[in-house]
C-alpha positions as CSV (number, residue, x, y, z in Angstrom):
1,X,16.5,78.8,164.0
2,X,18.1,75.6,164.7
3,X,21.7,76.6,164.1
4,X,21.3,80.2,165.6
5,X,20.8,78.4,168.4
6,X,23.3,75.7,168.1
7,X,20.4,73.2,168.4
8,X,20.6,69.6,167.2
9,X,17.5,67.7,166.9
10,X,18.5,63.8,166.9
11,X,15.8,62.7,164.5
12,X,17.1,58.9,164.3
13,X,15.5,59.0,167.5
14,X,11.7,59.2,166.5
15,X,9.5,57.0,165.7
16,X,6.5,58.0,163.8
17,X,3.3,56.7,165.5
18,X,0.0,58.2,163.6
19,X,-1.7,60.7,161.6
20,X,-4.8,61.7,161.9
21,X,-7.0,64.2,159.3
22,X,-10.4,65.2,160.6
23,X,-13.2,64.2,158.2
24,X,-14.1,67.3,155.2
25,X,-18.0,67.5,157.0
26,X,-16.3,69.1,159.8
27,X,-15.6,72.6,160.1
28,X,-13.0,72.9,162.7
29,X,-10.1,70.5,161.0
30,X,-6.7,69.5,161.5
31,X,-4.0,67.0,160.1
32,X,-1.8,66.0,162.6
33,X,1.2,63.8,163.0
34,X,2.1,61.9,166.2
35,X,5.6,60.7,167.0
36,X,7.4,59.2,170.0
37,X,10.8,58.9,171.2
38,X,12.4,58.4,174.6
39,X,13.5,61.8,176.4
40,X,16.7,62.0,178.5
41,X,15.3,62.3,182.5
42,X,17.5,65.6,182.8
43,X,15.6,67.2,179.5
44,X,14.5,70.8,179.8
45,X,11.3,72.1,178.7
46,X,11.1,75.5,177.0
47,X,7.6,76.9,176.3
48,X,7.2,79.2,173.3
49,X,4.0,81.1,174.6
50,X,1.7,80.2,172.0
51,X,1.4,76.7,170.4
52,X,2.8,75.3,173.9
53,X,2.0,77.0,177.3
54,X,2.7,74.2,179.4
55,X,3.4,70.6,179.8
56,X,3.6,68.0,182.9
57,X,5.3,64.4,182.3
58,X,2.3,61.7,183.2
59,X,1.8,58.4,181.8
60,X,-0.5,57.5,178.9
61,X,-3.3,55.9,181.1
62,X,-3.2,58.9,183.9
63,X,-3.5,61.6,180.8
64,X,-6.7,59.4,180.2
65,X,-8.0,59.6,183.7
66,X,-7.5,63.0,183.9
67,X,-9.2,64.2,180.5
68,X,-12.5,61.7,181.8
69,X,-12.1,63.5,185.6
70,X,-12.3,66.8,183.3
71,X,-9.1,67.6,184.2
72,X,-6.8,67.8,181.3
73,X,-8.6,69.3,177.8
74,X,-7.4,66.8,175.0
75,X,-9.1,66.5,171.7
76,X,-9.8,63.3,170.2
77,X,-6.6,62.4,167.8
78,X,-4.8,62.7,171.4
79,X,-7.2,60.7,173.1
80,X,-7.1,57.5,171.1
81,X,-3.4,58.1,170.2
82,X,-3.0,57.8,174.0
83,X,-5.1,54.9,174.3
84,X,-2.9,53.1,171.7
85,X,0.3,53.6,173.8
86,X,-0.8,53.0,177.0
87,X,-0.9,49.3,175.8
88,X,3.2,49.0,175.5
89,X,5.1,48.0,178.9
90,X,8.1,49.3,178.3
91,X,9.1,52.8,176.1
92,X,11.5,50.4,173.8
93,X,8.9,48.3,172.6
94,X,7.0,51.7,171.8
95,X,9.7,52.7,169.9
96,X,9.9,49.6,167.4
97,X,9.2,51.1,163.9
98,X,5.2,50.5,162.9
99,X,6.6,47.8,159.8
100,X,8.7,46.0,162.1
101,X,5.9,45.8,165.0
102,X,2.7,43.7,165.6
103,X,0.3,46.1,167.3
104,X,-0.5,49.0,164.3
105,X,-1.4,52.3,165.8
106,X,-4.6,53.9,164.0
């Protein structure tokens, strides 16, 4: 898919954050990987329809607010995963590999 569409994905540029695995009791479970990286200001969003339907670009602690407000539907993994980064001032100290930082995401 990539090459049909003369796409390069720059994946030096991500930094794995977290991964979460819901507990076996529950019936509803997913395994999920988190990863961050800094996104040019100019980047275009494309939606596919299904998995993503539509996005906005808000900081870590807003995304909070508005999930407690019952504005934005997030599920727990995406909760505390945005808790966690909401504690870094600045997207380069975010971006510091996990074994090379001091503050360990869950």
């Amino acid at each position: 898919m990539l090459a049909a569409e003369e796409l390069l994905l720059p994946l030096d540029r991500l930094t794995y954050f977290s991964h979460w695995i819901t507990p076996e009791p529950f019936e509803l479970r997913y395994d999920v990987r988190f990863f961050v990286t800094q996104v040019p200001s100019d980047q275009a969003v494309i939606h596919d329809g299904v998995e993503l339907t539509g996005h906005v670009w808000i900081r870590p602690a807003e995304a909070i607010k508005q999930y407690e407000q019952g504005q934005l539907d997030m599920i727990l993994p995406q909760i505390i995963t945005l808790e966690d980064i909401k504690h870094f001032k600045t997207i380069r100290r975010l971006l510091i590999p996990p074994e090379n930082a001091t503050f360990l995401p869950h």
